[in-house]
TIMAR-599852 format. One record per residue (C-alpha): x, y, z; residue in one letter. Coordinates in Angstrom, 2 decimals, decimal comma. Example, Ala and Ser with C-alpha at 12.3 -4.5 7.8 and 13.67 -1.06 7.14 Angstrom:
2
[[12,30; -4,50; 7,80]; 'A']
[[13,67; -1,06; 7,14]; 'S']
This chain:
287
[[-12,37; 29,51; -17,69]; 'X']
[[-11,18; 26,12; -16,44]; 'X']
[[-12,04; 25,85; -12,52]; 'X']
[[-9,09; 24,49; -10,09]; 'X']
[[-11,01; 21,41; -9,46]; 'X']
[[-11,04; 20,40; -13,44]; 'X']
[[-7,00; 21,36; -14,04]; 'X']
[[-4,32; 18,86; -14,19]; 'X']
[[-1,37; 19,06; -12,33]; 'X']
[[2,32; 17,53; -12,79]; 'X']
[[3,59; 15,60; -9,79]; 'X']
[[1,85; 15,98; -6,41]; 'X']
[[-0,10; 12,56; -7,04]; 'X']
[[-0,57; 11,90; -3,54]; 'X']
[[-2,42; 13,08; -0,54]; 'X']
[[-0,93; 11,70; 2,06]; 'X']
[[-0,73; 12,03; 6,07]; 'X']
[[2,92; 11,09; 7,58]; 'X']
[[2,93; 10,99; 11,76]; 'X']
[[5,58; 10,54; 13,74]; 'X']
[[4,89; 8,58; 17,15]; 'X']
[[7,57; 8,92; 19,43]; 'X']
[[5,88; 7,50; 23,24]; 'X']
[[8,06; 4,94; 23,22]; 'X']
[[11,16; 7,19; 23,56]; 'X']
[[12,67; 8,46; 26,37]; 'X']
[[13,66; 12,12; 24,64]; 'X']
[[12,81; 15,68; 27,17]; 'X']
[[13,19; 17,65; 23,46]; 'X']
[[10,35; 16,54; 21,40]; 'X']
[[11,30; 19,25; 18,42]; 'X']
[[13,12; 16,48; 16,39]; 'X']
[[10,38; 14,24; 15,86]; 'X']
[[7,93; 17,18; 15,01]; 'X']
[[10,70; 18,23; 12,32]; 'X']
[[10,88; 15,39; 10,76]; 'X']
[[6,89; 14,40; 10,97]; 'X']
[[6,63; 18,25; 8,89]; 'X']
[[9,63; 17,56; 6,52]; 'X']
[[8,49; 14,03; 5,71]; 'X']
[[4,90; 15,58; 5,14]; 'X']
[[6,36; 18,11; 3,19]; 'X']
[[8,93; 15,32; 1,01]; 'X']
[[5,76; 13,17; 0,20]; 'X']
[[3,20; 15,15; -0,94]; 'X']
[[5,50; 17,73; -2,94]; 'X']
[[7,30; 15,34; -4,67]; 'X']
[[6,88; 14,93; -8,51]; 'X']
[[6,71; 11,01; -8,22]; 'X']
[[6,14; 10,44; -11,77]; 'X']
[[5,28; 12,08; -14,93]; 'X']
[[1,72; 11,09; -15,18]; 'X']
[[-0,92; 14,48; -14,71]; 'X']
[[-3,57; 14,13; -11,84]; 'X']
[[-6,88; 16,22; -11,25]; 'X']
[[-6,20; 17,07; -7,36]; 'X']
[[-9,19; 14,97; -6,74]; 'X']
[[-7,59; 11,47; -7,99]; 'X']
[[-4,80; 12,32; -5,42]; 'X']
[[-4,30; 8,77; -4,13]; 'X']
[[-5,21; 9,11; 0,08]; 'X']
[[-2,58; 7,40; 2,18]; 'X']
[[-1,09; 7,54; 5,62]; 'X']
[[2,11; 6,65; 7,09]; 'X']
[[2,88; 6,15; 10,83]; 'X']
[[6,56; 5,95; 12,07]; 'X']
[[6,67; 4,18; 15,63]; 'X']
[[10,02; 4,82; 17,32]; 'X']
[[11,29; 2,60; 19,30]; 'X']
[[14,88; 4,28; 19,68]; 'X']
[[16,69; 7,63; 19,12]; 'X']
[[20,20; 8,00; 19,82]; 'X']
[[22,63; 10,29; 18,64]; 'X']
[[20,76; 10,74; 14,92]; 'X']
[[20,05; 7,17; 14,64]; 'X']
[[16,09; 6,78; 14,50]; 'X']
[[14,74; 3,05; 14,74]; 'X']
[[11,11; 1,71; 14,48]; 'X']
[[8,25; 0,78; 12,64]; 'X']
[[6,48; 1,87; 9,79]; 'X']
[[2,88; 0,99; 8,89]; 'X']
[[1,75; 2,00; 5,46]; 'X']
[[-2,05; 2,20; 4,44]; 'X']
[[-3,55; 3,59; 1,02]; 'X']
[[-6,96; 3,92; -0,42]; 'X']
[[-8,79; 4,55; -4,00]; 'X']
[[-11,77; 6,07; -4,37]; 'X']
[[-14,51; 4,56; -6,00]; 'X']
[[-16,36; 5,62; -9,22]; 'X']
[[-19,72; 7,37; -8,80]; 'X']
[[-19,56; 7,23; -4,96]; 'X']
[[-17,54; 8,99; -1,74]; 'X']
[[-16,38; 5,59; -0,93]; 'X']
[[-12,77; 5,44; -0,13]; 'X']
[[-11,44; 1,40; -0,46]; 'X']
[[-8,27; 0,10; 1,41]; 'X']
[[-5,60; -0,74; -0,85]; 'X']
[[-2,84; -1,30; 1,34]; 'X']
[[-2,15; -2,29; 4,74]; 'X']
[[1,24; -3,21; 5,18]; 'X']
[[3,59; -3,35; 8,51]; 'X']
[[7,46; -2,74; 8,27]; 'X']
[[9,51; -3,72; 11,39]; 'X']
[[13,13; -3,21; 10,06]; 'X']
[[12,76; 0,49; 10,22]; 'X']
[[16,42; 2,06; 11,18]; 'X']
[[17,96; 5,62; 9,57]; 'X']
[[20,24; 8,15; 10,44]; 'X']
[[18,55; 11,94; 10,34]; 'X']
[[19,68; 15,20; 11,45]; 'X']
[[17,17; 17,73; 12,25]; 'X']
[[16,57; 20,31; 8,98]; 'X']
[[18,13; 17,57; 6,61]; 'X']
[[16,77; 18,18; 3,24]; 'X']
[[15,51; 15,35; 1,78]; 'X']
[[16,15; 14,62; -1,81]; 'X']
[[14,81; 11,42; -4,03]; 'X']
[[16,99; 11,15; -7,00]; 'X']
[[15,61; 7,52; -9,45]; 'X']
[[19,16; 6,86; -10,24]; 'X']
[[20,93; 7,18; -7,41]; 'X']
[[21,53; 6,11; -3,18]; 'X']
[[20,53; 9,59; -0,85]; 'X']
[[19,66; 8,46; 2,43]; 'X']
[[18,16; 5,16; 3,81]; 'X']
[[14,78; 7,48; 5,02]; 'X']
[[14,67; 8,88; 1,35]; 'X']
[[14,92; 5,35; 0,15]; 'X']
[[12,30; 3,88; 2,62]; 'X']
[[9,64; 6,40; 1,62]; 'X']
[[10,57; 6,85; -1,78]; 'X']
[[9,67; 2,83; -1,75]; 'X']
[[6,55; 2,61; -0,05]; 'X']
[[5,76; 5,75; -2,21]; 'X']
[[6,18; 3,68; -5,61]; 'X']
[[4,40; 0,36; -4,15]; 'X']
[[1,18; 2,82; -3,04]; 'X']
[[0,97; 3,94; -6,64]; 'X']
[[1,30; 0,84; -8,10]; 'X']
[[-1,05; -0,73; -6,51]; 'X']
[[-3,13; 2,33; -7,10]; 'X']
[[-2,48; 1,83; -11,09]; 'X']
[[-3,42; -2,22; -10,90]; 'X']
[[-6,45; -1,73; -9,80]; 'X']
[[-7,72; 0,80; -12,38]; 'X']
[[-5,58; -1,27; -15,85]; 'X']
[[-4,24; -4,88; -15,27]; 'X']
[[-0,82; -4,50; -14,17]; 'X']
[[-1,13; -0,87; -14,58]; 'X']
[[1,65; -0,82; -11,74]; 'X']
[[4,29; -2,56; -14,04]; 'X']
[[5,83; 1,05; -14,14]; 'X']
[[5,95; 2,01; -10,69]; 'X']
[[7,01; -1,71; -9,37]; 'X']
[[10,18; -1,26; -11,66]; 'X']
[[10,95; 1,77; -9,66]; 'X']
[[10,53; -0,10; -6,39]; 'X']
[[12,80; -2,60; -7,30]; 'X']
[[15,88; 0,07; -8,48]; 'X']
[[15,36; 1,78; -4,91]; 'X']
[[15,83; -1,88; -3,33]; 'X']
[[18,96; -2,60; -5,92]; 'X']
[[20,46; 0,87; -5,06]; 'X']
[[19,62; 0,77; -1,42]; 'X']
[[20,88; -2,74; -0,77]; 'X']
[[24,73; -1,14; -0,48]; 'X']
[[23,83; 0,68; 2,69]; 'X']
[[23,55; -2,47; 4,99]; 'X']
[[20,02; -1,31; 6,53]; 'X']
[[17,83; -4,26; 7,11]; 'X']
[[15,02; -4,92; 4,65]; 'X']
[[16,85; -4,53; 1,22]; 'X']
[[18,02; -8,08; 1,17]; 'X']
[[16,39; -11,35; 0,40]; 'X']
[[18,30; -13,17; 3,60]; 'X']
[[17,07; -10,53; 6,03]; 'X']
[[13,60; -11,66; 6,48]; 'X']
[[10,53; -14,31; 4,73]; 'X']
[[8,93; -10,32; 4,81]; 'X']
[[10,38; -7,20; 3,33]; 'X']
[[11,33; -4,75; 1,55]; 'X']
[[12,81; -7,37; -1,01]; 'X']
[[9,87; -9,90; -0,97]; 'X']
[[7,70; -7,13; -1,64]; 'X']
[[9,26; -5,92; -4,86]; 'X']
[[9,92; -9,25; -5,82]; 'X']
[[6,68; -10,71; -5,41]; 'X']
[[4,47; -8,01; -6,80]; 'X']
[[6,71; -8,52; -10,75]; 'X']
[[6,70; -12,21; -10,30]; 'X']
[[4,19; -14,34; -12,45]; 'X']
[[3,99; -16,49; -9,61]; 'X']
[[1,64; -14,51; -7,80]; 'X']
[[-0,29; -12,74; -10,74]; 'X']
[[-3,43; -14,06; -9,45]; 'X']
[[-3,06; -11,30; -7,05]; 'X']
[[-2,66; -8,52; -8,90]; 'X']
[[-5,41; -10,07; -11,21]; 'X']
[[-7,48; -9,66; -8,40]; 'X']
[[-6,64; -6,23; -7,41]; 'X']
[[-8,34; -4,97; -10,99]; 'X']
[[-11,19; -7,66; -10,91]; 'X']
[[-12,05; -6,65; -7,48]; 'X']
[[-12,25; -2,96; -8,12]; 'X']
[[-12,68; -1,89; -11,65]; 'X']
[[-14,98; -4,55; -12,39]; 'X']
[[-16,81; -4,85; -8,91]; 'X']
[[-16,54; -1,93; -6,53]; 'X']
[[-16,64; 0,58; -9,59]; 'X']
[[-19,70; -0,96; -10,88]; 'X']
[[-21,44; -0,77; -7,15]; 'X']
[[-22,96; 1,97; -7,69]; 'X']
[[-24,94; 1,40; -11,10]; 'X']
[[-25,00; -2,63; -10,81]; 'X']
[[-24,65; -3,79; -7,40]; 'X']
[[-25,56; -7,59; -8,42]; 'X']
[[-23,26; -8,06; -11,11]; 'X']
[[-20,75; -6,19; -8,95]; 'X']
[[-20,85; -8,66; -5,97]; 'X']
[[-20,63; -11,41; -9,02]; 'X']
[[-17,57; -9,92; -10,07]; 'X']
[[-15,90; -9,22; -6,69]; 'X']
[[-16,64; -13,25; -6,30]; 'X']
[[-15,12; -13,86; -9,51]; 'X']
[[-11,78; -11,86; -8,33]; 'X']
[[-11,40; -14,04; -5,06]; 'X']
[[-11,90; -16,94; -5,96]; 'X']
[[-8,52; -17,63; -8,32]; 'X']
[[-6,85; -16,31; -5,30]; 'X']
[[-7,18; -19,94; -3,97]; 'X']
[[-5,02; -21,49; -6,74]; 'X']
[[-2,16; -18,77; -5,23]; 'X']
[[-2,57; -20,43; -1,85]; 'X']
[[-2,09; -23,81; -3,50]; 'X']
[[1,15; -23,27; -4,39]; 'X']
[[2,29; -20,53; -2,06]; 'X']
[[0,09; -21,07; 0,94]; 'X']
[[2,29; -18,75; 3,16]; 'X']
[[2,50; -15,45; 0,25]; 'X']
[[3,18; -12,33; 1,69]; 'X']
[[0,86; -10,89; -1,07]; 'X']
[[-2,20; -12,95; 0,25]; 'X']
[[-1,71; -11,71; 3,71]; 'X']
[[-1,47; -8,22; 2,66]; 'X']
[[-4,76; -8,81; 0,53]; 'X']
[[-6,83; -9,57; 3,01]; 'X']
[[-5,31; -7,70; 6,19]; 'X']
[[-6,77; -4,67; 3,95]; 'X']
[[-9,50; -6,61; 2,71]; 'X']
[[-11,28; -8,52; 5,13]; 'X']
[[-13,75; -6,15; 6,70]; 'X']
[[-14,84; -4,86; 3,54]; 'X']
[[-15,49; -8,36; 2,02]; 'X']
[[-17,77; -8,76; 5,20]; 'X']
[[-19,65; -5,13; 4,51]; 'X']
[[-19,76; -5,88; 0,98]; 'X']
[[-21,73; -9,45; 1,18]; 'X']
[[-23,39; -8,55; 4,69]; 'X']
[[-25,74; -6,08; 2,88]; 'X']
[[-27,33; -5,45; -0,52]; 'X']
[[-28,66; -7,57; -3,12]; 'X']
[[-27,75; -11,27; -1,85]; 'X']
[[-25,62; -13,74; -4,02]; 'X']
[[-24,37; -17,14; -3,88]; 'X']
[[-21,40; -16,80; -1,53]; 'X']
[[-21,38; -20,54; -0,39]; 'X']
[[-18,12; -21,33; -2,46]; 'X']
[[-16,62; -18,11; -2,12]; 'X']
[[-17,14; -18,31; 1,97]; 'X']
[[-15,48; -21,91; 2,10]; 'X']
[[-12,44; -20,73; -0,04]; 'X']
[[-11,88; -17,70; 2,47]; 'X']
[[-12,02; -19,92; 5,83]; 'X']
[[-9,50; -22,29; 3,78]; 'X']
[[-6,67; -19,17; 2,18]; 'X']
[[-7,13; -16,57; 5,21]; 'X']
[[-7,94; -18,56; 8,40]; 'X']
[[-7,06; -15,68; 10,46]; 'X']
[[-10,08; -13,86; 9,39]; 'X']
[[-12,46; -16,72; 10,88]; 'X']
[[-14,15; -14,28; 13,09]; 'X']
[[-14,72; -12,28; 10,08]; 'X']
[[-16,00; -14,92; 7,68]; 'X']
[[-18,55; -16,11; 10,02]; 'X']
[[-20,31; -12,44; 9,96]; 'X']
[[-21,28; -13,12; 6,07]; 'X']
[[-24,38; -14,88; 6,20]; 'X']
């Protein structure tokens, strides 16, 4: 007999934590936010998001935090920060994928809603939002285990931003900010930046994975992933994609060449200060 742990399951690919912060609100009746924290929980995690089967132990990890900074009469507004992780091969390591801030976050809920994703069609600005961030966690997920193994779920993104775009909510248009909802589908599918999804697989299947069983020639790979990421800056110095690389990235670049079998990470080291300068403190810890 097959145990739990070794049966696949449809759907359900993701484990993920939702929270609902609402300090910044001036509300006496708290039960709204901790209905939606428990339906948005319940939304996420018991959705069917694609039809790929999952052992419940490749359930991709990921949190979402909704900070309020309004309620009134139904209308919620905030923002959303979105973080995922993937564990690596042979090891209990967990490594950040994602680490993305939203700041146009603004929906309309009433308490006991039911929320409903349907692929083809507009439900609700809050389906839309998560339904979104759902598909760009998995596809990022999928690049890093088969080049441009997200192609699938980035398609998806993009008909949630085509569909969504009628309801006026910021974020679904290209002329509402350098940094949304928009950009991000749009980037991720363009050639333009496919040194960064290049080095999402690199990075991981060919370095982190390999950690375990062949830390040198990991570290040699990992090096090997960052350093194209410098011909990216050369054309698009300011890419959303290469801040979002590193904002998840940095401190484990740091813990990864801080310890361990030691390479040659003079070139690599120079190409970081130049493509993430904000990450200077960080940099300087590699010696």
């Amino acid at each position: 007999m097959l145990t739990l742990s070794l049966i696949k399951t449809f759907g359900q690919e993701l484990n993920a934590q939702f929270v609902v912060n609402a300090d910044l609100v001036n509300q006496t009746n708290q039960q709204i936010f901790e209905t939606l924290e428990r339906s948005l929980n319940e939304f996420i995690n018991s959705q069917s998001w694609s039809n790929q089967d999952f052992f419940p132990q490749e359930k991709i990890t990921c949190s979402f935090v909704l900070n309020l900074s309004s309620y009134n009469a139904s209308k919620f507004e905030g923002t959303l920060q979105i973080q995922s992780q993937r564990t690596i091969f042979d090891s209990n390591y967990d490594s950040p994928l994602l680490n993305f801030l939203d700041k146009d976050i603004s929906f309309t809920y009433q308490e006991f809603q039911p929320l409903f994703f349907s692929p083809a069609s507009f439900e609700s600005n809050l389906v839309s939002l998560i339904s979104f961030y759902v598909y760009i966690i998995m596809g990022i997920n999928a690049d890093s285990l088969r080049f441009k193994g997200g192609d699938p779920y980035f398609e998806q993104a993009q008909r949630i931003v085509n569909l969504s775009q009628q309801s006026g909510a910021l974020g679904w248009k290209q002329n509402d900010s350098n940094r949304n909802r928009f950009w991000l589908s749009d980037t991720m599918r363009s050639n333009t930046f496919r040194e960064y999804r290049e080095a999402l697989y690199t990075y991981h299947r060919k370095g982190l994975d390999l950690m375990t069983e062949k830390p040198l020639d990991a570290k040699k790979n990992i090096i090997k992933a960052l350093l194209p990421l410098e011909n990216l800056y050369d054309r698009r110095p300011n890419a959303m994609l290469l801040q979002m690389f590193f904002d998840a990235k940095a401190d484990e670049i740091v813990n990864l060449f801080s310890d361990g079998p030691e390479v040659d990470f003079d070139r690599a080291s120079k190409m970081l200060k130049k493509i993430a300068p904000f990450y200077q403190p960080q940099w300087k810890q590699i010696k």
